[in-house]
ZAMARGU-4260 file (C-alpha; in steps of 0.2 Angstrom, whole numbers, plus 5000, padded with zeros to 4 digits):
<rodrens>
0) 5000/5000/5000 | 5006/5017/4997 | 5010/5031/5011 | 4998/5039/5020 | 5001/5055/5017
5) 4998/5054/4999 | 4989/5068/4993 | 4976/5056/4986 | 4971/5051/5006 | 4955/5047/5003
10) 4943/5032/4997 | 4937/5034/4979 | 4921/5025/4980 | 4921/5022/4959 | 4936/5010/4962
15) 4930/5003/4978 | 4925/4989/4986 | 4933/4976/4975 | 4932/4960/4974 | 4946/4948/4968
20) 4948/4929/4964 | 4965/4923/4973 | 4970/4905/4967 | 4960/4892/4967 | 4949/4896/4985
25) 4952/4913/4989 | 4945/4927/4986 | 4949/4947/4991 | 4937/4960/4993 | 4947/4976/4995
30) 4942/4992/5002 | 4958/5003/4998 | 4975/5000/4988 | 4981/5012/5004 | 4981/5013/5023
35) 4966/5021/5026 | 4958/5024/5042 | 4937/5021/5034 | 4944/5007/5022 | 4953/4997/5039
40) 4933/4999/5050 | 4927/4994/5033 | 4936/4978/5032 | 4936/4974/5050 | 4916/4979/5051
45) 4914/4967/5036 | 4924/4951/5039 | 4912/4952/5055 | 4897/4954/5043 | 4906/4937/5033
50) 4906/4926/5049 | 4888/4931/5056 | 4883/4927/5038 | 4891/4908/5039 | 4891/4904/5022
55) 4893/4887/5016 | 4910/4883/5009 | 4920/4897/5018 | 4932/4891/5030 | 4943/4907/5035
60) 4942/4923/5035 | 4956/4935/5039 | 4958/4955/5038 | 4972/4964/5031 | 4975/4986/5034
65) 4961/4986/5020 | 4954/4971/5013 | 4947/4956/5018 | 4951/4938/5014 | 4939/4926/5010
70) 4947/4906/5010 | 4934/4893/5002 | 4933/4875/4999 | 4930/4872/4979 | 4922/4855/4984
75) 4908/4865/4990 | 4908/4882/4983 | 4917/4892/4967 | 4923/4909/4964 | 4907/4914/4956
80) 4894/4905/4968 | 4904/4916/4982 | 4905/4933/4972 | 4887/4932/4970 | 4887/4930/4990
85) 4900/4946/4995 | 4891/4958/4980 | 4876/4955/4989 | 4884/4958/5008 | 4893/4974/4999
90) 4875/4982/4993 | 4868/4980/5011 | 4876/4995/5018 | 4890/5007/5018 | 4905/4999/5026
95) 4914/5011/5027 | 4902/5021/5040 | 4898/5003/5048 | 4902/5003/5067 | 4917/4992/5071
100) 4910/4972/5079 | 4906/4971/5096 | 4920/4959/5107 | 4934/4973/5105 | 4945/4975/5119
105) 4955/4992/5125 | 4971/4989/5133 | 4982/4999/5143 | 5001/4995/5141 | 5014/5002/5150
110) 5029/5007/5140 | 5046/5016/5142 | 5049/5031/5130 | 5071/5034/5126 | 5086/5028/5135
115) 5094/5015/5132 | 5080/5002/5132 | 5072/5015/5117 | 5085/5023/5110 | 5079/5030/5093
120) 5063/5042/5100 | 5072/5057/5098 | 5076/5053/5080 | 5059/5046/5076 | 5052/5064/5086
125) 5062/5074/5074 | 5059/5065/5058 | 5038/5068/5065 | 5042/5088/5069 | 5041/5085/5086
130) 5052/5087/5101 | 5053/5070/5115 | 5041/5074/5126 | 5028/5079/5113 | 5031/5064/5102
135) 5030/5054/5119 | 5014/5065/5124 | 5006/5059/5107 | 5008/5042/5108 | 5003/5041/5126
140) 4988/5055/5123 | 4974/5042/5115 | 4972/5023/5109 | 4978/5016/5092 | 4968/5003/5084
145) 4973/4985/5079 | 4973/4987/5061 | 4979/4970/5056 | 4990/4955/5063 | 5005/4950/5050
150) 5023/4948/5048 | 5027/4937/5062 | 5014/4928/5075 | 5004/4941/5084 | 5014/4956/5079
155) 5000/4971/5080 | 5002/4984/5066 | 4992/4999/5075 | 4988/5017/5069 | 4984/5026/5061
160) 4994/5041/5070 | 4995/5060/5063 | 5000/5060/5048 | 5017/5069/5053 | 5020/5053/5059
165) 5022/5045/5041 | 5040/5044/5044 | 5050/5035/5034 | 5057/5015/5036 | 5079/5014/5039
170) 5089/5012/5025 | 5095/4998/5035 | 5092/4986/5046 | 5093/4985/5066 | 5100/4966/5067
175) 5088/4963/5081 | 5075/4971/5093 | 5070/4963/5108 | 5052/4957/5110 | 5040/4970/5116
180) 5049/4984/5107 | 5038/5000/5102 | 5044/5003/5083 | 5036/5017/5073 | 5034/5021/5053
185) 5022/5025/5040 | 5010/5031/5053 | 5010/5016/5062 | 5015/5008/5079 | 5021/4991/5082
190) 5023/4981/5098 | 5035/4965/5093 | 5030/4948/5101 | 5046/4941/5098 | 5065/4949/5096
195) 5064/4956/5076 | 5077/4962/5065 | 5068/4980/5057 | 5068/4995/5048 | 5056/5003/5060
200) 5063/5017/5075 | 5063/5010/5093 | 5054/5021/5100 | 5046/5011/5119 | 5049/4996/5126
205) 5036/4986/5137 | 5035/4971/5145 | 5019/4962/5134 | 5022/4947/5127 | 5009/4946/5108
210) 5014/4929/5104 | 5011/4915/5122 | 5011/4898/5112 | 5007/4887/5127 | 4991/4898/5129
215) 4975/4895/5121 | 4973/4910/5115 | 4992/4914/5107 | 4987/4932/5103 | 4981/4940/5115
220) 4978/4955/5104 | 4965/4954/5091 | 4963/4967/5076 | 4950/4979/5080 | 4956/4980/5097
225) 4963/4997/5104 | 4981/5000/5113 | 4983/5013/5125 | 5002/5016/5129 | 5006/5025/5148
230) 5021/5030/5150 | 5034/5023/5164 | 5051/5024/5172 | 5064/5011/5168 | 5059/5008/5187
235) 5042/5004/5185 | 5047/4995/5169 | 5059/4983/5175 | 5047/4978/5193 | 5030/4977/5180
240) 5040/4964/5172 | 5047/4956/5187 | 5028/4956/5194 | 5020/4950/5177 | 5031/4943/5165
245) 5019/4940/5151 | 5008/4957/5152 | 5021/4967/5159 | 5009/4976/5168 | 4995/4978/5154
250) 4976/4977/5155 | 4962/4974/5147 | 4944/4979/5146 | 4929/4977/5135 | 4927/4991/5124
255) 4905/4997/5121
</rodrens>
């Protein structure tokens, strides 16, 4: 997807939804060919629409920052049986004014912002216009969304921030970051469940573990779901980890 701070930041609804065979048994149904904050609640509020629906033949269903996949079995449906299905669901309302589903979850993370556990924020604040404590004051100022889960099991890609925040990746790799590591870029914010070689600026570090395989839930964050990040001392940091090992101090509720 391109940036989102094109000049073109908008949905052009003469393009959009579109619906695309993928192989044998999938099929896309995209909402933007860019991040976009009403193409993500569009694909998020219609995948739920998908499952409430339970059609026959479609075994998985998975959201990306703006589409939706659709996985089918060909024994017991086809591209065009299941085209029919989704044009139909499409023409039923605007998605992209559709309320987000019901069993989304706010959390509150706590993170540490700078030294040396987070040592890129005041490169990533001046690449945003912003000096530390107000790029810290931003991120810590309201919840980001769950736009999608990808790259790596359970890694959250959240947003989208202001678009001063469409900062550009590295030009080279950091070899590794350490799991729960804040990374920024593109008006997005990631939490890594598991040490990650990147691009993006470590910005925070927390203590949350996204990716508990013993668990029976291994991701405890979900798309749709918001983050709320509140700032800590190394301190604090360092004893919420000690005291909670897998949360590192973070919460959840249910979100109305």
């Amino acid at each position: 997807m391109t940036s989102a701070a094109d000049p073109d930041d908008t949905v052009r609804p003469d393009r959009f939804p579109q619906t695309v065979p993928m192989g044998l048994s999938g099929m896309l149904v995209r909402f933007s060919d860019r991040m976009d904050d009403a193409a993500n609640r569009a694909a998020l509020a219609f995948r739920a629409g998908v499952e409430a629906e339970a059609w026959e033949g479609v075994e998985e269903t998975a959201t990306s920052l703006g589409s939706v996949f659709l996985r089918f079995d060909p024994l017991r449906t086809d591209h065009d049986a299941l085209a029919e299905r989704v044009t139909g669901l499409l023409a039923r309302c605007d998605w992209y004014a559709a309320k987000l589903p019901p069993g989304r979850r706010l959390w509150h993370i706590p993170a540490l912002f700078g030294g040396p556990e987070a040592p890129q924020i005041e490169e990533a604040a001046s690449l945003a216009g912003l000096t530390p404590d107000a790029a810290v004051a931003e991120l810590t100022a309201r919840p980001v969304r769950v736009l999608t889960i990808g790259f790596a099991p359970g890694l959250p890609y959240m947003g989208p921030l202001p678009p001063h925040w469409d900062i550009p990746r590295q030009t080279a790799l950091t070899p590794t970051l350490p799991a729960g590591a804040v990374v920024v870029a593109v008006r997005q914010v990631i939490i890594f469940p598991t040490a990650t070689p990147t691009g993006w600026r470590h910005v925070g570090q927390t203590g949350f573990r996204g990716f508990r395989p013993e668990a029976a839930a291994p991701f405890p964050l979900r798309a749709g779901d918001e983050v709320r990040f509140h700032a800590v001392t190394a301190e604090e940091l360092h004893r919420l980890r000690a005291e909670d090992p897998e949360g590192g101090g973070a919460r959840s509720e249910a979100l109305r």
